[in-house]
C-alpha positions as CSV (number, residue, x, y, z in Angstrom):
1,X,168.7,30.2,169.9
2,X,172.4,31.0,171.3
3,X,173.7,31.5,174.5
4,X,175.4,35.3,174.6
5,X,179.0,36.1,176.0
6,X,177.8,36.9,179.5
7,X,175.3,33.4,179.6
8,X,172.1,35.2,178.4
9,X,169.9,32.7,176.5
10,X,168.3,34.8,173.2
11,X,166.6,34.0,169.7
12,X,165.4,35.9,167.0
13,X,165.5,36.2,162.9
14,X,168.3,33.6,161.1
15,X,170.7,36.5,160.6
16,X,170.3,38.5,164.0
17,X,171.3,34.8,165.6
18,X,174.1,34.1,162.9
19,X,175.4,37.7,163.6
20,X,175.6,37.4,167.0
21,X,177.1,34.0,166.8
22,X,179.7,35.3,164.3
23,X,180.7,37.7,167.0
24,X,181.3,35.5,169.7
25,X,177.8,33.6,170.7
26,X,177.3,29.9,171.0
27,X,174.6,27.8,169.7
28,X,172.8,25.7,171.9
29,X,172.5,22.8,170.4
30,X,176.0,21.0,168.6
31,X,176.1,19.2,165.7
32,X,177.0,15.6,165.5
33,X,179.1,13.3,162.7
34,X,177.2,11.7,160.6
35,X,177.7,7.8,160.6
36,X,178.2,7.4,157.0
37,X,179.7,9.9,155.3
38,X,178.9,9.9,151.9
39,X,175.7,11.0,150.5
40,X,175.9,9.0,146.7
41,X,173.9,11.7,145.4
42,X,174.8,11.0,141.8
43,X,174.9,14.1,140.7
44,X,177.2,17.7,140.7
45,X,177.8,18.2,144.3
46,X,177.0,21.7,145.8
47,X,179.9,23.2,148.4
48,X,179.7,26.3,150.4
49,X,182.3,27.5,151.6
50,X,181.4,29.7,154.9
51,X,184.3,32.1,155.8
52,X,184.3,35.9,157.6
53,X,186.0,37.8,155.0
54,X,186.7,36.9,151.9
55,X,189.8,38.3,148.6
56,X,190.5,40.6,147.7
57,X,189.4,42.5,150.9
58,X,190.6,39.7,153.1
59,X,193.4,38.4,151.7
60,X,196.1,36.3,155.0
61,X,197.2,33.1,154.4
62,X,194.2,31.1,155.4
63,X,192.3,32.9,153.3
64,X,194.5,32.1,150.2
65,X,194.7,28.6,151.3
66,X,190.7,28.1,151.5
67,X,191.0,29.6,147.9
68,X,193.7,26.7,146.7
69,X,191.3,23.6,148.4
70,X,188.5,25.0,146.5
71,X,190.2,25.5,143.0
72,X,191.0,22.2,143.2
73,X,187.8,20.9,143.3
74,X,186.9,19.8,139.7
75,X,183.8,22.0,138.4
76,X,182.7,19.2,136.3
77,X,182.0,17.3,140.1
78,X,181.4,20.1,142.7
79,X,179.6,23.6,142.1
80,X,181.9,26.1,144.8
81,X,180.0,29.1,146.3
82,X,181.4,31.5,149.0
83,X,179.6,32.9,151.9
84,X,181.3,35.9,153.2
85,X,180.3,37.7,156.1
86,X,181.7,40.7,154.5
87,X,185.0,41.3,157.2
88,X,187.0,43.9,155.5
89,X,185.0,44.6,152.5
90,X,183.7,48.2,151.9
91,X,181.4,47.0,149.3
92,X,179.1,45.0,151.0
93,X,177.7,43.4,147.6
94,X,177.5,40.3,145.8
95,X,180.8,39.8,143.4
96,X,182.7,37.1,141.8
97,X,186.4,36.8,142.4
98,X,188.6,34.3,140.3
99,X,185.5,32.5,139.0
100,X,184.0,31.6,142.5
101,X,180.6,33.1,143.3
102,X,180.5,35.2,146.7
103,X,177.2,35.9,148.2
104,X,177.5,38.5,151.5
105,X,175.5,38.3,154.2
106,X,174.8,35.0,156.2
107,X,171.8,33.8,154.0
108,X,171.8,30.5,152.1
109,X,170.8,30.8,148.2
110,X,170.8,26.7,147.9
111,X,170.9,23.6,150.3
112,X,174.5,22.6,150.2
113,X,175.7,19.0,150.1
114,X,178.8,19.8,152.0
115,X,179.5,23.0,153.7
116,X,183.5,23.8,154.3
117,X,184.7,26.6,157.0
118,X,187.6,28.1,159.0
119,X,188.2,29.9,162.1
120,X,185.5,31.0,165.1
121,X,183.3,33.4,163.8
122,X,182.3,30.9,161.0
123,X,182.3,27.7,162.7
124,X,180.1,29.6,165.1
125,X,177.6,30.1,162.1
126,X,177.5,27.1,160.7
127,X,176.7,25.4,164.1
128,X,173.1,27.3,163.1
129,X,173.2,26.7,159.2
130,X,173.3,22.9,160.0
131,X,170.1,22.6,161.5
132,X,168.3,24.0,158.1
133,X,170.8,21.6,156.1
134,X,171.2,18.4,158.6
135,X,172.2,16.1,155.6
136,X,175.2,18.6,154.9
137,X,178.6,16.9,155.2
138,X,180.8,19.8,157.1
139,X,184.7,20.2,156.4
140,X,186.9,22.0,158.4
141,X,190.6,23.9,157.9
142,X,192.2,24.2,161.1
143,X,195.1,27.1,160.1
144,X,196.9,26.8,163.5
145,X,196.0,25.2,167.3
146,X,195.1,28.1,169.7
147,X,192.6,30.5,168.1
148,X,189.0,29.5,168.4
149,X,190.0,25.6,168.6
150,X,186.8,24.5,171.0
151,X,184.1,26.5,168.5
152,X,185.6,24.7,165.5
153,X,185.5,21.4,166.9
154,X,182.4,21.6,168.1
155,X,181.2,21.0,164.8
156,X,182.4,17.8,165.2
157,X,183.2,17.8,161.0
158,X,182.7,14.9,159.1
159,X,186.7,15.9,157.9
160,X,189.4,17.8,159.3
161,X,191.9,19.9,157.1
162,X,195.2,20.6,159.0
163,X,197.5,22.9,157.5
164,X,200.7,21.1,158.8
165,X,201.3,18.3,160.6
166,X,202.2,19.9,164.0
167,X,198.7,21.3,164.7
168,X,197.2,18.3,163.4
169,X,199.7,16.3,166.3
170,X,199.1,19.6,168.5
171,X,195.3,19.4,167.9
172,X,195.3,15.2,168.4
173,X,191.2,14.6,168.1
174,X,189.9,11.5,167.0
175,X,187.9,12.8,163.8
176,X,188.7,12.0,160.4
177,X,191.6,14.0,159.0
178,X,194.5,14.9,156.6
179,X,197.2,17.6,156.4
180,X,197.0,19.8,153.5
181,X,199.9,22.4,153.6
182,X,198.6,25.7,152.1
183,X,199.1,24.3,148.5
184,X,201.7,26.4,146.3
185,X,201.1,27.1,143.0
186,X,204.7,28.3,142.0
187,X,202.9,30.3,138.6
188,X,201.3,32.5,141.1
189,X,204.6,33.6,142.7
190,X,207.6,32.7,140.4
191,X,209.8,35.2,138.7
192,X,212.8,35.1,136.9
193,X,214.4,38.1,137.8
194,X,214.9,39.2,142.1
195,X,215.6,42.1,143.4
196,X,217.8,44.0,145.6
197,X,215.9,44.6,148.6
198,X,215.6,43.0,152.2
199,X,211.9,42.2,152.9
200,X,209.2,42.6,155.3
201,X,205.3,41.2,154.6
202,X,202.9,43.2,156.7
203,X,204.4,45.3,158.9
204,X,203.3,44.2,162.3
205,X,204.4,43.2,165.4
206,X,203.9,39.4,165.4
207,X,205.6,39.8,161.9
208,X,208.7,41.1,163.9
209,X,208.5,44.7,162.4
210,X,210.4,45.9,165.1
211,X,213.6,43.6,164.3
212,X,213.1,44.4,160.4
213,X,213.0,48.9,161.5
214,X,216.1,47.9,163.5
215,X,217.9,46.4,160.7
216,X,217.0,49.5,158.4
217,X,218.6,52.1,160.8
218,X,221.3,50.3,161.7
219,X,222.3,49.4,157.3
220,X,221.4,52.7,156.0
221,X,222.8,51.6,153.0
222,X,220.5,48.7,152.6
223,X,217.2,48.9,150.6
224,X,214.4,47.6,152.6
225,X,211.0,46.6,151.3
226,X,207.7,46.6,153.4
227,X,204.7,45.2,152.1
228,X,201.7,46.5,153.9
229,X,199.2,43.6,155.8
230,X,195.6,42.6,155.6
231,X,195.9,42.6,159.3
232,X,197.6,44.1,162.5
233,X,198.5,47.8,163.3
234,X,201.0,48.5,160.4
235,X,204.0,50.4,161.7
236,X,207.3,51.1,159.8
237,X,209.7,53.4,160.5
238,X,210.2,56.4,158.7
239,X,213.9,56.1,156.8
240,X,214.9,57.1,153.6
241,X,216.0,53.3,152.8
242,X,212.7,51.6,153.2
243,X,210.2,51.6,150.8
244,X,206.7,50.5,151.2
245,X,204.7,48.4,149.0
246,X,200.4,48.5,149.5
247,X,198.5,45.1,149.8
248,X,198.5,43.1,146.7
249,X,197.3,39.9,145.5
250,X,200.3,39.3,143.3
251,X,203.4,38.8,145.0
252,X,205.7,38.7,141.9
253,X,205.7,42.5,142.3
254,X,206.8,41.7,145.3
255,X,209.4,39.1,144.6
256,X,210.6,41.2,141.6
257,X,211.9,43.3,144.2
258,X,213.7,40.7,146.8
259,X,217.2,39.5,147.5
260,X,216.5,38.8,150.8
261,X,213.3,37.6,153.0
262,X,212.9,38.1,156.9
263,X,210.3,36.5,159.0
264,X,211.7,37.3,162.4
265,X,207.5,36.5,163.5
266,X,206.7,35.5,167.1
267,X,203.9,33.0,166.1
268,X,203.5,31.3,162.8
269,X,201.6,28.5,162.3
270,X,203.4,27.5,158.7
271,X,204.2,30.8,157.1
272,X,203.0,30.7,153.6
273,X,205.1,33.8,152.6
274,X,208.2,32.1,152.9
275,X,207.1,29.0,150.6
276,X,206.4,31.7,147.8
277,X,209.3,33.3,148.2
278,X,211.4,29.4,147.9
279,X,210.1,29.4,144.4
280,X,211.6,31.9,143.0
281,X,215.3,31.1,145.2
282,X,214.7,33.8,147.5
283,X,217.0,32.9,150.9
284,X,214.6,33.4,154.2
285,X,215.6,34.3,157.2
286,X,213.4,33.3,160.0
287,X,212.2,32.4,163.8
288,X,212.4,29.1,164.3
289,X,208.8,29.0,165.2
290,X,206.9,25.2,164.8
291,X,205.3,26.6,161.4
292,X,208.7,27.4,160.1
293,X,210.8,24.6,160.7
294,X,208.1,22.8,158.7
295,X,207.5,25.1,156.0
296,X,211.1,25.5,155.3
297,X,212.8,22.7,156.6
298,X,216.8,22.5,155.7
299,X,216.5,25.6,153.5
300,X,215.9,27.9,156.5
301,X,218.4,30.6,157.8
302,X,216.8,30.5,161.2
303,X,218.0,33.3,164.0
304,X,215.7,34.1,167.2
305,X,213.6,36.7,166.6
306,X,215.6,38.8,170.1
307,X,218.8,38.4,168.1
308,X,219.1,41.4,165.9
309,X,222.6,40.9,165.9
310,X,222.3,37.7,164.6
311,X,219.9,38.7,162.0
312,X,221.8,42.2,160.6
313,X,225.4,39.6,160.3
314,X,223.1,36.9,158.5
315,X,221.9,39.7,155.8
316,X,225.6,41.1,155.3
317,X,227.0,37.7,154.6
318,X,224.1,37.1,152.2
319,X,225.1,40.6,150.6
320,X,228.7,40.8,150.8
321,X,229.2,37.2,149.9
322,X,227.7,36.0,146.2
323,X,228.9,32.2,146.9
324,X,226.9,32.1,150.5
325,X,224.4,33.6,148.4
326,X,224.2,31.3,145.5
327,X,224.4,28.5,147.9
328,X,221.2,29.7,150.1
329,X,219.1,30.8,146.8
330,X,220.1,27.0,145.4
331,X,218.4,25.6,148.8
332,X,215.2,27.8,148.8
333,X,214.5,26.9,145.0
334,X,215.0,23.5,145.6
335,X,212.8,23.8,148.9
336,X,210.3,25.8,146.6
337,X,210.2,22.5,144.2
338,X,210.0,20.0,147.1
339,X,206.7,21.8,148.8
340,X,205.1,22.5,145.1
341,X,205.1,18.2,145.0
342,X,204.3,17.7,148.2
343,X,201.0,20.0,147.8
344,X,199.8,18.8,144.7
345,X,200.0,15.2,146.1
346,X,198.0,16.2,149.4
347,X,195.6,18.2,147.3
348,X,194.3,15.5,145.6
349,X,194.2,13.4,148.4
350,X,191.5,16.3,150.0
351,X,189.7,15.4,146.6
352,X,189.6,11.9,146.8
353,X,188.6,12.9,150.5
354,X,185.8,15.1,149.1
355,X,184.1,12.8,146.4
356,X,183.9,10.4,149.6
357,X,181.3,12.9,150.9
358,X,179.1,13.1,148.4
């Protein structure tokens, strides 16, 4: 049974209920903690992992850090399945991406021993899966504070994931939990060799594609990169010094290709992009949103995301002036180095976290 968007009370088959939960519906009934968390099943545990979309088809940040928390789970321990409603995918079959299993649809091939989700439209489904799998232990990534927060925590999960400590401050509940920043993996981003261009990652307006168009017209002799999203209207001018990139899930072509990153964004909640581009010395210039100032710390160039001005003389000082340069690249790769510790220390604490659930 759920309770619709306009109060009507309704019921049917598992997946017409878990579809119209995953679109905005509430269950009736909320799950509760369970007083002891682990299970001592003595034996490989079995983890779901219930998400809306999943790569290569939905491919943001949260997504690739739900991808990092799994892979860290030992196979020899935990067996990792994916649940995929199927958001972005044109497919709509079964496939297997990076060695994880990803079943589409909202129907459960075996009882899971812990069941780990993100955002609204999921948490909104597992709030049904539960009641066929009450002894499920049920883990939850929160990727920022103000999207979906009362659905989430509703589940009232047996762990909370928080993907920096300001939304887990920001967020300030009372049930078990531990920041994970989206873990880095520098082989997955690292090249020897940058580029020449100034940078864009999905060309949208939160992303501040306005400021990055603005910069292009006004340093026509400039090379600008855009790199399309997974998400958001895409919309970059039409010059003869920007080139645009399509959606990829390797971001040394990418980085291959950058002197210079902007993230002029209105809202981010950590901003995963500029930790990649740290490890391979790339200077970012940014917004000083919460996310940011975390993410980047002292190795920011941060310049409100109104000040174009500010921006256009911060990206001709990096250009004109190979010692500013050198000096800004030296902070981002040490940066780079700094958040690849800090990540592989907080990742195995979410696997010392895990094993305690089962």
């Amino acid at each position: 049974m759920y309770r619709g968007k306009h109060g009507t009370i309704a019921g049917g088959p598992p997946e017409v209920v878990r579809r119209m939960l995953c679109m905005g519906a509430q269950a009736l009934t909320e799950r509760a903690r369970h007083g002891d968390p682990r299970q001592n099943l003595g034996r490989k545990a079995r983890v779901l992992a219930v998400v809306h979309g999943w790569m290569p088809y939905l491919a943001a940040g949260s997504e690739r850090m739900m991808q990092h928390l799994l892979d860290a789970l030992p196979r020899e321990e935990f067996d990792v399945r994916v649940l995929s409603f199927g958001f972005e995918d044109p497919v709509g079959q079964d496939y297997e991406y990076e060695g994880l299993p990803v079943h589409i649809g909202y129907s459960v091939e075996e009882p899971p021993d812990v069941i780990i989700t993100h955002h609204g439209p999921a948490a909104r489904v597992v709030q049904d899966l539960v009641t066929d799998f009450p002894d499920a232990r049920v883990v939850t990534v929160f990727h920022n504070e103000r999207y979906d927060i009362p659905d989430i925590l509703r589940l009232n999960a047996d762990l909370q994931v928080y993907n920096t400590a300001w939304v887990g401050k920001k967020l300030n509940t009372k049930a078990p939990g531990l920041v994970v920043h989206p873990p880095l993996d520098p082989n997955r981003h690292r090249v020897w060799r940058t580029g020449d261009k100034v940078t864009l990652c999905n060309l949208q307006d939160n992303k501040g594609v306005h400021v990055w168009n603005e910069l292009a017209r006004r340093m026509p002799h400039v090379e600008f990169l855009g790199v399309i999203g997974s998400h958001g209207k895409q919309i970059p001018a039409d010059l003869p010094n920007i080139t645009i990139h399509p959606l990829t899930q390797d971001m040394r072509e990418i980085w291959s290709q950058t002197k210079i990153l902007l993230m002029p964004s209105g809202y981010e909640s950590y901003g995963m992009v500029a930790a990649e581009a740290c490890v391979s010395g790339i200077p970012v210039i940014a917004n000083p949103t919460d996310g940011l100032v975390e993410c980047l710390d002292d190795a920011g160039i941060f310049v409100p995301r109104d000040d174009v001005d500010g921006y256009e003389r911060v990206i001709r000082l990096l250009l004109e002036d190979p010692e500013q340069y050198r000096v800004h690249s030296e902070l981002s790769e040490i940066r780079g180095w700094e958040l690849t510790e800090q990540t592989t220390r907080e990742l195995k604490t979410f696997v010392k976290e895990m094993r305690g659930l089962v």
